[in-house]
N, C-alpha and C positions, 0 to 999 in steps of 0.2 A: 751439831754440825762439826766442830772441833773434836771430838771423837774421830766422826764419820772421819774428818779428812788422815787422823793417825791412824783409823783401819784400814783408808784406801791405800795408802802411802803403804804401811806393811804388808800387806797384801799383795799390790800388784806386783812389788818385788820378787814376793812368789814367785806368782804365778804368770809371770810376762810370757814364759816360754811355753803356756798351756792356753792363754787365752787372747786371741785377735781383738787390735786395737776396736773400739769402738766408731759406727758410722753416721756418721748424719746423712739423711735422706732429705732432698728436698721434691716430693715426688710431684707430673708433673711438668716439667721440665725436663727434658733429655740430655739437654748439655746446658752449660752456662747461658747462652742466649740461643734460645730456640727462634730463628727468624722462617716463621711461614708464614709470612708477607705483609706481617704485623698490622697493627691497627685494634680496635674494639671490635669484638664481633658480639653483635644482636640477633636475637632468634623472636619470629612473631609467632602464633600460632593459628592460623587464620578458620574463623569461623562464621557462618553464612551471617549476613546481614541484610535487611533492606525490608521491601514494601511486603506485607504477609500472601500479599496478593501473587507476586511474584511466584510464576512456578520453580522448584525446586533445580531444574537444570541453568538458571540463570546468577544461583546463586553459588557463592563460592567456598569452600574450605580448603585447607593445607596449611604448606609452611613456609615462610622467607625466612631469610638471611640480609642483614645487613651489616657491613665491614666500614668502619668508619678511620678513614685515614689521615694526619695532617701530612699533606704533601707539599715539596719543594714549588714557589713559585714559579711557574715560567718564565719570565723574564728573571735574566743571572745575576743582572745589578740588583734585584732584589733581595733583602732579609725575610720578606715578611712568606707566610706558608697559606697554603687555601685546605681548605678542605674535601679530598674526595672521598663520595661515598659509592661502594661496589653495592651490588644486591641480585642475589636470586631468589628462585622459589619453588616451588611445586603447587601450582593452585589447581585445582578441578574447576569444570564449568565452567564460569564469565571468561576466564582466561583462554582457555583451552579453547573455547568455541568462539572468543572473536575472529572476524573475519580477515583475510591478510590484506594488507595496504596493496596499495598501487606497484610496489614492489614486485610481486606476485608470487616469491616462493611460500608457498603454503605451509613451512616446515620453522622456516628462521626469517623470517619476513619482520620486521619491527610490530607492535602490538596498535592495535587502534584502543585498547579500552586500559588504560596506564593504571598505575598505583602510585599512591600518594602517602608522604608520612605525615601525618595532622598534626595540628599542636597541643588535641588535647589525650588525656591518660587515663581516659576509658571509652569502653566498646559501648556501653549501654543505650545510646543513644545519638542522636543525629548530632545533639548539642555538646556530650560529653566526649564524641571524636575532635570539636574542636574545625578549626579551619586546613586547607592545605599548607604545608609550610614548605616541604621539597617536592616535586613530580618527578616521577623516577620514570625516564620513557626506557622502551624496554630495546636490548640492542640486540638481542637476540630472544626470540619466540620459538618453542616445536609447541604448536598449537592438539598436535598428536597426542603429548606425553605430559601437556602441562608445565613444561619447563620456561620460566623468563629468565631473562639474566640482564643488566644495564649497569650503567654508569654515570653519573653526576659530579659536578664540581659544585659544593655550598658554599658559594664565596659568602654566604652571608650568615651564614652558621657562626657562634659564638665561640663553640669549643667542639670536642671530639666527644662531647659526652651528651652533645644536647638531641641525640636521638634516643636515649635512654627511658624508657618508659610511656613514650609516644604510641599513639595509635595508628599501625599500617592500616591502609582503606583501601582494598581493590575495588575497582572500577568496572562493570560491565561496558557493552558495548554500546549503550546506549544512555550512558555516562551516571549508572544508578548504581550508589555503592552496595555490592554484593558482599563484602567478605570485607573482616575485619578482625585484627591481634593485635595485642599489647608487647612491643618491643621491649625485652628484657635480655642483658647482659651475660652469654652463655659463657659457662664454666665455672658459674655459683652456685651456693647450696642447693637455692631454689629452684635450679634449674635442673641440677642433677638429681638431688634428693626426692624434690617433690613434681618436678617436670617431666621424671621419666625419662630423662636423656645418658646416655652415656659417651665419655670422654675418650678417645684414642689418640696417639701421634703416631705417625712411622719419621724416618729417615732412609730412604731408596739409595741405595748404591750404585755403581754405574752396569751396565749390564755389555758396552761397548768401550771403544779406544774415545770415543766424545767426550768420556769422563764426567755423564751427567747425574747430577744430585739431586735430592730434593727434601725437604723439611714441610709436614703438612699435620695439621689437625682433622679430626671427625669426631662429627658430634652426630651421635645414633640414638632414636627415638624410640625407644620400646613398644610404642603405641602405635604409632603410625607407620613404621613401617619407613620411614627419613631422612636420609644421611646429608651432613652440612658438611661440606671439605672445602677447607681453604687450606692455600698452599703456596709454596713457593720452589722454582726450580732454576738451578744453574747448570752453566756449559751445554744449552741446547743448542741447535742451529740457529743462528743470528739472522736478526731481521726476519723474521717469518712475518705473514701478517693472513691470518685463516680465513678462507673464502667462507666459512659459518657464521661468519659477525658480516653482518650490514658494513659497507664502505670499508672494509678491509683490507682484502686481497686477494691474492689468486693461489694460497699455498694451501696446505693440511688438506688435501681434497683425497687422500688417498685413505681406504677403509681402513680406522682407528686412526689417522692422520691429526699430530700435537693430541693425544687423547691423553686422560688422567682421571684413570679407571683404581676402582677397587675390583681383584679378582678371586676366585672363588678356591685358588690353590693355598697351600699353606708353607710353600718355600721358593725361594728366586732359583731353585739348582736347573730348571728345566723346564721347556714350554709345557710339559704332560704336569710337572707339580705344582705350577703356578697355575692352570686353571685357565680358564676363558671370565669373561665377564661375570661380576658376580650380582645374583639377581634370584628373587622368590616369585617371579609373574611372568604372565606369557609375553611382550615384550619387551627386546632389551631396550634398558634407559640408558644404558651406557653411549649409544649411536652416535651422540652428537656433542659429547661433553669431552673437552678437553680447554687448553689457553689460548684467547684470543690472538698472543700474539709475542713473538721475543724481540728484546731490545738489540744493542749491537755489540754489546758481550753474552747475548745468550741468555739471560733473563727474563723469567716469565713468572706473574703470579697469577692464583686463578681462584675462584666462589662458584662451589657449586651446589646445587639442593636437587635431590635426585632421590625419586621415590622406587626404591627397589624391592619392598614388599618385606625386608627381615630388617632387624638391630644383628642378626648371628655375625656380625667381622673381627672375631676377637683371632690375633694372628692371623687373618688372611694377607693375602697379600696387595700391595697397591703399586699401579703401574705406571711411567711417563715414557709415553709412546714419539715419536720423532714425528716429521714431516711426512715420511713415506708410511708410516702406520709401524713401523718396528719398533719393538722393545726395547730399552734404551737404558731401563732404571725401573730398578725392583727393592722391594722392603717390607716385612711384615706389618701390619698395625699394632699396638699393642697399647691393653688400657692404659688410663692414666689415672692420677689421683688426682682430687679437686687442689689445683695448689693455689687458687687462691685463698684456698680456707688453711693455708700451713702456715702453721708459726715456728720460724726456725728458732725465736729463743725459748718458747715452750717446747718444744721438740730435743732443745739440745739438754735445758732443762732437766727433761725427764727420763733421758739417755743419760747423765751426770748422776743423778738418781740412782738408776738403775745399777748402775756403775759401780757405787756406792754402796746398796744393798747386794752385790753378789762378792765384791772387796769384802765386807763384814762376816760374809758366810763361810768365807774361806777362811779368813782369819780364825772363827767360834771353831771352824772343824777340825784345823791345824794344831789350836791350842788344846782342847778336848781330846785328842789323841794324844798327846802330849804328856798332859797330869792326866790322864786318865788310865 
């Protein structure tokens, strides 16, 4: 090692003016803190369950998402945080064909047959799901496309972590659990390596004078066909509140209205190269997906699970659409590498290393010419 450090020292000397400083990479990460609306996010993978008797269209497959967040108490005198949990999904069947409530929009109507995260850590059976522990009512249903989407506060959740390896249970309509997956922590080995998923982030630039951002993740299913995007966006229009979510509001009602689309173009220069929605089936999932709702600087974060028939979005491009449906904020996707599996002192390590063996080769070749 003492060698090593007198041949890097004489060497780089060399050669400083031939060779570019060395880079650590923490890939992954796009900037120092990547905020797309943070929190844990969990991936189920949901598979038909229940009575054998059960016909086949009652039962359910697909995929949720669950984001688990510690959020500020409500009340300001307080320290203490609660827990919310977002969640979407793509389910077939139970989902898709319950009937709509009293409400009556048959599109986004709240769900009669809910899902529930159990307390136990396998599908295999009635007993080894375990009991309910959260109900996730759903706040928005397209009963069409198989999309939920809800929201829950776990005041009584322990930590951010206690959905980790629970059993989602979808609920038919006549309250017989159809469909069930083991919630596991997306952006691990497991998940990527052996689950078949792959990782993107974009960062959307503004496409207007509103000067709007956004920072989002997708997680893309090889197999299914699945995309999970969670995300986050600044300097939209303030106070929106989307007439697509139950008890909302009266905004985003205009075609692509608050939308937050992946689309099929591969650059932000023009509506022709940026592409229309992007999608492999007859049709579009994009119709109803966008953020429920902006605070009063503009703030919006959003979970979506959105079955569009490919994983192909490498560099496509992803869109956040305004109130009136325009284009507002454009950015490619681009993969990512597993960073939770990065070790920056292995990494710098072995870049130090390398360093070191290309320091000694210059030196052997310099001297070699040399007496040679």
């Amino acid at each position: 090692m003492t060698v090593c450090r007198y041949f890097s020292a004489a060497s780089l000397m060399m050669v400083a003016s031939l060779a570019p400083p060395p880079t650590f990479f923490a890939f992954g990460a796009m900037s120092g803190s990547f905020d797309d609306g943070g929190g844990t996010l969990y991936i189920a993978q949901i598979s038909p369950f229940g009575n054998p008797s059960l016909s086949p269209a009652t039962k359910t497959t697909g995929e949720a998402a669950v984001v688990v967040v510690s959020s500020p108490e409500s009340d300001p005198n307080s320290s203490a945080s609660s827990i919310m949990v977002s969640f979407s999904g793509y389910l077939s069947s139970a989902s898709a064909q319950s009937p709509p409530s009293a409400a009556g929009n048959s599109e986004t109507s709240s769900s009669s047959s809910p899902s529930y995260i159990h307390s136990g850590t396998s599908c295999e059976s009635v007993e080894a799901q375990g009991n309910p522990m959260y109900q996730l009512s759903h706040d928005r249903t397209n009963y069409t496309l198989g999309e939920i989407e809800g929201t829950i506060f776990g005041d009584d959740m322990d930590d951010i972590s206690a959905v980790d390896g629970r059993a989602f249970v979808v609920y038919n309509s006549n309250s017989e659990r159809s469909g069930c997956g083991i919630l596991k922590e997306a952006g691990t080995k497991s998940m990527l390596e052996d689950g078949g998923f792959k990782k993107y982030q974009a960062e959307t630039e503004p496409l207007t004078d509103l000067g709007t951002t956004s920072k989002l993740t997708v997680y893309a299913n090889d197999m299914s066909g699945i995309v999970h995007v969670r995300g986050k966006a600044i300097n939209l229009e303030t106070n929106l509140q989307n007439a697509m979510y139950p008890n909302e509001g009266n905004n985003c009602t205009a075609k692509n209205g608050c939308g937050a689309h992946i689309h099929g173009g591969y650059s932000c220069e023009s509506k022709m190269t940026q592409g229309g929605h992007y999608f492999e089936k007859d049709s579009d999932p994009w119709k109803h997906v966008g953020y429920s709702s902006t605070d009063a600087s503009g703030t919006a974060t959003f979970l979506h699970t959105v079955h569009i028939a490919s994983s192909n979005i490498t560099n496509r491009v992803f869109h956040i659409h305004a109130d009136d449906g325009s284009r507002i904020s454009c950015g490619p996707l681009l993969p990512a590498e597993k960073a939770k599996d990065f070790d920056p002192v292995e990494s710098a390590a072995h870049t130090l290393n390398s360093c070191c063996f290309v320091s000694a080769f210059f030196v052997t070749f310099i001297v070699s010419n040399l007496l040679f």
